[in-house]
N, C-alpha and C positions, 0 to 999 in steps of 0.2 A: 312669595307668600302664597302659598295653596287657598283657592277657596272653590266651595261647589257652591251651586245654584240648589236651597233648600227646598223642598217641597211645602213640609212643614210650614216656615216663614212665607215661602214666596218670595225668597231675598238670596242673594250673592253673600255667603259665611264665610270669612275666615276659617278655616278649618281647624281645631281643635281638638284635640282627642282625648279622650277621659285620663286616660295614662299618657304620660311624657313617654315618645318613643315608639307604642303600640298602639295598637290598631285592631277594635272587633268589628268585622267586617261579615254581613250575611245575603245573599244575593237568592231570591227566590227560583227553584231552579223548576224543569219543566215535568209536567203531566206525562208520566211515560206512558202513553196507550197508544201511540205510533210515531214514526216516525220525525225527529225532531225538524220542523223549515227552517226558510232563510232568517225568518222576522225571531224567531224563537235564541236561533245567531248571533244575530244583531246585538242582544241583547245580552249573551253569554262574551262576543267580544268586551262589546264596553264592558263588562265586570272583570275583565280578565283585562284590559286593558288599564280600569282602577286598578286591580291588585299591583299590576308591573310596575305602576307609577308610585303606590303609595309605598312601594319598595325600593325605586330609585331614590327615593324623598329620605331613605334611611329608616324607614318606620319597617319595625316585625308584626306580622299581618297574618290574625287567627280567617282565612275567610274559610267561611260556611257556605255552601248549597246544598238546597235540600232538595229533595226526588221524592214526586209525590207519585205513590205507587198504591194508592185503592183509591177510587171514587167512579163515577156514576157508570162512565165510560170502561174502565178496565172491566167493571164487574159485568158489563153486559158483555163484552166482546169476550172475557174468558168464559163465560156459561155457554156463546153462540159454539165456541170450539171444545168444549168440554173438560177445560182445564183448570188448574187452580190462577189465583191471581200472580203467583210466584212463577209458576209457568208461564204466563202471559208476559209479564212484563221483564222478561229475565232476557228476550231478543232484543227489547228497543233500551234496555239498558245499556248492555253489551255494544249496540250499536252506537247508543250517544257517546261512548267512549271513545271509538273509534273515530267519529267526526270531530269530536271536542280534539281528541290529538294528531288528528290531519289538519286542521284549521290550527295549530300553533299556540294554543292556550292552553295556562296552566292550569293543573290540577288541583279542586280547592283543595284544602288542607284537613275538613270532616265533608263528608259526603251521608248528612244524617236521609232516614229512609222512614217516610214512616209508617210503613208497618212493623216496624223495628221499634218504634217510641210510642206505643200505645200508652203503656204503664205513666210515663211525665204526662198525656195528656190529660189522662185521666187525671192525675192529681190537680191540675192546672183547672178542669173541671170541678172537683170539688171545692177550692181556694173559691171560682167564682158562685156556689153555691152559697155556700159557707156566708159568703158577703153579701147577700141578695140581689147581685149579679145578674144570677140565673135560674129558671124553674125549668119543672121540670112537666110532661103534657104527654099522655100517649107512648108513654117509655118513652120520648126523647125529650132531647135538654136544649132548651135554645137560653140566648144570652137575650137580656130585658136590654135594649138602648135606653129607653128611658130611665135607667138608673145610671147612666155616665153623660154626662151633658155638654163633657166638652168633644161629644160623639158629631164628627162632620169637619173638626179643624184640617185635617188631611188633606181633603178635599175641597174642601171651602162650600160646601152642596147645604142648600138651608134642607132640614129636615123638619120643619114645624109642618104636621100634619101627617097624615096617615099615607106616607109615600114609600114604594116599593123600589130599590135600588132596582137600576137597569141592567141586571148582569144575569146568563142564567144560571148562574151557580148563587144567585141572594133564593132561597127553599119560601116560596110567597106565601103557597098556597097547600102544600103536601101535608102537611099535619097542623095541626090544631095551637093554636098561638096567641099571648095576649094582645098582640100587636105585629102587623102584616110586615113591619121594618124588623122585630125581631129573627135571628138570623140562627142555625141549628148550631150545637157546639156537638151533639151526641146524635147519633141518630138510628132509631129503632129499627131495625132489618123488616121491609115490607113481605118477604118472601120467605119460608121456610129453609131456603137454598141459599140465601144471598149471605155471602161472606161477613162473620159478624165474630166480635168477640166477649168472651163474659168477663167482666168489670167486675167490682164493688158499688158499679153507678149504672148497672144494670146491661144485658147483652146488649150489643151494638156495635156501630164502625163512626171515627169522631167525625166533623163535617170539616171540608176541608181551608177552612180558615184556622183554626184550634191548632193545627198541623204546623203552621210555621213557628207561633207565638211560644210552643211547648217545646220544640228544637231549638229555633234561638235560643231561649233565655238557658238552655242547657247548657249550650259551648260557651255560649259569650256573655252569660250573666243576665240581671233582670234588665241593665241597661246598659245599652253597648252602641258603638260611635255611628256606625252604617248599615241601612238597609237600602238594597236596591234593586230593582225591578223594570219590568215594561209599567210602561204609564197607563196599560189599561188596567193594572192594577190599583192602583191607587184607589177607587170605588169597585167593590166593595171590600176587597181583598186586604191590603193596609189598612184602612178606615179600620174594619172590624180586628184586625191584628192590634190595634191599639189599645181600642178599648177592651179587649180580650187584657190584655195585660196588664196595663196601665189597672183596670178594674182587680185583678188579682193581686196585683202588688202595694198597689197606691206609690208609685214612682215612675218617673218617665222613662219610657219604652227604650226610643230611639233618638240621639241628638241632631243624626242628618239625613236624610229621605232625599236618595237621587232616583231619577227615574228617566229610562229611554223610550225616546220617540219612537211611533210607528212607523215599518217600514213600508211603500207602497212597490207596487210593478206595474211598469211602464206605466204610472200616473194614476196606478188603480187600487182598490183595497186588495190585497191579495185572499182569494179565497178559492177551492175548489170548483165553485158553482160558474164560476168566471172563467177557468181552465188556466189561471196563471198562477196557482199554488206551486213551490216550486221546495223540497225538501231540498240539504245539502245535497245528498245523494243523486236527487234527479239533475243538478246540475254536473256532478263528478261524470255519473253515465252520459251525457252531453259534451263528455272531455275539456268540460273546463278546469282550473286547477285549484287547489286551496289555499297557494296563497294569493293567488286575483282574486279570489272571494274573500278571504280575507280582507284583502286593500280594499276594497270596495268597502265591504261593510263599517271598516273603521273610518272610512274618508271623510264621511262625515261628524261631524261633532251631536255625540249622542242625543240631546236636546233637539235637534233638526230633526225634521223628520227626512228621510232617504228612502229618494225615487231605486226604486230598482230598475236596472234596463240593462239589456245584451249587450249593447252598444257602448256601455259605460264599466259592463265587468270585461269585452275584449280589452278595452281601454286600461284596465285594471292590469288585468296581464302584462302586457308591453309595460305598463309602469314598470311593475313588479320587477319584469326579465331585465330593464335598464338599470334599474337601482342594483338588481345583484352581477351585473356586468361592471358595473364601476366600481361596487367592492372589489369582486376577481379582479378588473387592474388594477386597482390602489394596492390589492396583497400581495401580484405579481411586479407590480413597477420594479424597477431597478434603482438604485438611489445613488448617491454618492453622500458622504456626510454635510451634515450644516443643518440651519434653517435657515426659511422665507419668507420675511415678516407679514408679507403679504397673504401667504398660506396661514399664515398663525392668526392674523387678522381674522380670515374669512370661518376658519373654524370656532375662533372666539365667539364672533357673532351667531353663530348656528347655534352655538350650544346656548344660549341666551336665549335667542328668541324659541326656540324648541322647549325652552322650559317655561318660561315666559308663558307659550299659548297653553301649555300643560296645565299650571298652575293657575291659567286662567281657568276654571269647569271644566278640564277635560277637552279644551281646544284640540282636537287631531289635524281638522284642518293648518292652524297657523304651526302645528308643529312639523307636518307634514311638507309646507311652505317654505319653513327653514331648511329641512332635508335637501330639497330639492333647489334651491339658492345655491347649497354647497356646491352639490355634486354641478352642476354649471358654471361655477366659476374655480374649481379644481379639476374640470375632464379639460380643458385646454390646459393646463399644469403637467397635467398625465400624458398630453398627447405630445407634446415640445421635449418631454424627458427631463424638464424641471426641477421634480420635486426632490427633497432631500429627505435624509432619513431621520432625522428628529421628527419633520410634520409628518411622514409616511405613518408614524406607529402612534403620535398623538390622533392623527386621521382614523385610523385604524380602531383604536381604544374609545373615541366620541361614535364611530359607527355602532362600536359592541354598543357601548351605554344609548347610544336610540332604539340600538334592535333589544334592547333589556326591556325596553317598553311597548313598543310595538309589533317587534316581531316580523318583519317583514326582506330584510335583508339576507338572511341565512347566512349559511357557510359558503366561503368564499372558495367553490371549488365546481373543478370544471366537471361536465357531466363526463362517466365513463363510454370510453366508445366499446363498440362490440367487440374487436380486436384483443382490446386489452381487457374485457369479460369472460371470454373464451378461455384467454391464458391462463387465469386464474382457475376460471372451472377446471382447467387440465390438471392445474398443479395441484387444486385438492383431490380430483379420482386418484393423480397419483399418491398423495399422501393417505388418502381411503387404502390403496391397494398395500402401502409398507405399513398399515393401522397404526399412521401416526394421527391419529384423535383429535389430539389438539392440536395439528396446523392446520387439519379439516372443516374444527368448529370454528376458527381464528376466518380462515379464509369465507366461508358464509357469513358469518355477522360483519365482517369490512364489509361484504357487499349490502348487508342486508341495512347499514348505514348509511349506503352508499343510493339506497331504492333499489337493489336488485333483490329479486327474490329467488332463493332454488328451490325447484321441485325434484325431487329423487323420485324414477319411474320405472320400470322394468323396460322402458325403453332406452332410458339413460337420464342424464340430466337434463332439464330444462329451467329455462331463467324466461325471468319477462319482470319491466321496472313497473315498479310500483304508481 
């Protein structure tokens, strides 16, 4: 039985989902104004970690992240370089792709954008006018708390008095407001220059809570199963997604609110100022690899908070390289027919317990625990020459179905040596020189599968793995 740990409640839920079967699923995705970190990861694993499970579960899974691409940040940094905000953020776009599919995670299914969805916000804006929601002050439009009351269940934060969320994205003091907790939904371009759009609800750019509430309920309806996030979202970011909605619709938003812990380094908050901010990328240039960072960041059970350390992602690695060496021999072993009740046993129990901690919140630890139980009492199986062929491809099949979730084990094949890279290079110049085409393009995508990449030079070819 699936259940998450609600935020909402405060309780361990059975999980339920509004349709037998499906699953609307929306995962708040990141601020593209540079470069994506570990902790931003962290966070993009566990969702991508939900999605693989609520998929091995059987359930068909709409998920949503959204890419928030105008706010305070973008707009100063493309005016600093002189470019539009489409310009700006079209590199670290580009980029978060690139990391999201070296780190092993899948692609959600809508990737809304919003400067793309101005028009649903605005509407979403009038709904809470319309309702006295929201007024309007200085050309912009803030949402009144005081007209939803059940404003703070989120969070569990008493708001009786005139108190200023702790976030610097809650606008306190910038414009003119009946109340210092009211929070911008629209907001009036201070600068003749500052990127802004003309509405029906007057020029402007929306404020970036308004953004996720108007995307969701696009893909997934006014109310849909999951939202999830970093947990330093929850104040003010979710809170105000609520009432944002919840106030336009008059029905409940979201039924279950999961949220990932923060991640620290070596024991610290990770920040710049400290010099141990650390993007994907500054680790990759460090020649550490994607999938130890990967294992790393899932090792923990998202609700924990997870130390980062060098020490713990070398550690990471060696896992990694163990786990995809005992796959290579379990696909290489040799067999003979039969089974071994004993091997049937031990698989049994893995795949139990692996769902088990699954199903418990997203345990990765105890799932991980189970993985690891196998592979120790089936590598002396492997090493004696043992095993049979019935458990060889049962073995085989409970690997696929863990790496369906996690993602950690890869393909079971050995790395190419430079020997047998050469060969190939030769036999496509040669198939270049008889302009056979396609066993040219055939021969570069094997390798290009395989992590090798070609470079065509006027020097010649050159390769180097990815």
């Amino acid at each position: 039985m699936l259940k998450f740990h609600n935020t909402l409640s405060g309780r361990l839920e059975e999980f339920r989902p509004l349709r037998e079967g499906e699953v609307g699923f929306y995962f708040c995705g990141p601020t593209v104004y540079d470069y994506a970190h570990i902790g931003n990861f962290r966070s993009m694993i566990f969702a991508d970690v939900l999605r693989r499970y609520l998929k091995f579960k059987g359930y068909r899974v709409t998920h949503v992240m959204n890419i928030t691409d105008v706010e305070d940040r973008i707009i100063a940094r493309s005016q600093e370089r002189g470019i539009t905000i489409d310009e700006y953020t079209a590199q670290y776009i580009e980029a978060l792709w690139e990391d999201f599919d070296a780190l092993g995670c899948e692609r959600p299914d809508v990737v809304p954008r919003a400067t793309r969805h101005i028009p649903e916000m605005v509407a979403l804006i009038k709904r809470l006018l319309e309702r006295g929601h929201a007024y309007k002050s200085d050309g912009s439009i803030y949402y009144r708390i005081s007209s939803f009351p059940e404003y703070g269940k989120l969070s569990k934060i008493n708001f009786a008095g005139n108190i200023v969320g702790g976030s610097e994205r809650v606008d306190s003091d910038r414009y003119d407001k009946e109340d210092a907790r009211d929070f911008a939904l629209w907001k009036a371009p201070k600068t003749p220059d500052e990127p802004a759009w003309d509405t029906e609800i007057g020029r402007g750019r929306p404020g970036w809570h308004i953004e996720c509430s108007a995307m969701s309920m696009k893909y997934l309806g006014e109310t849909f199963d999951i939202h999830a996030g970093g947990i330093d979202l929850v104040f003010p970011h979710h809170e105000n997604e609520i009432a944002q909605s919840e106030g336009a619709t008059g029905k409940q938003f979201v039924r279950y609110w999961l949220h990932a812990e923060h991640l620290k380094v070596e024991g610290e908050t990770m920040s710049k100022s400290r010099g141990n901010y650390y993007t994907f990328r500054d680790l990759r240039a460090q020649g550490y690899k994607p999938e130890g960072i990967r294992y790393l960041l899932l090792s923990v059970p998202y609700r924990k908070q997870l130390n980062f350390t060098f020490d713990a992602l070398r550690a990471a690695e060696k896992t990694v390289e163990s786990l995809r060496d005992f796959h290579l021999r379990l696909a290489e072993a040799r067999t003979e027919p039969g089974s071994n009740g004993e091997v049937r046993a031990a698989a049994a129990r893995a795949a139990e317990e692996f769902e088990a901690g699954m199903d418990d919140d997203l345990n990765t630890s105890v799932a991980l625990a189970a993985i690891h139980t196998l592979t120790h009492e089936i590598n002396p199986v492997l090493v004696c020459g043992a095993l049979r062929e019935d458990d060889k491809r049962d073995l085989l099949n409970l690997v696929a179905r863990f790496d369906s979730v996690l993602n950690i084990f890869g393909k079971p094949e050995r790395e190419m040596l430079d020997s047998e890279i050469q060969a190939l290079i030769d036999e496509r110049q040669e198939a270049r020189r008889r302009r056979d085409w396609a066993r040219a393009d055939e021969i570069r995508n094997y390798l290009a599968e395989r992590g090798i990449i070609l470079e065509d030079t006027r020097e010649g070819v050159r390769w180097k793995r990815r």
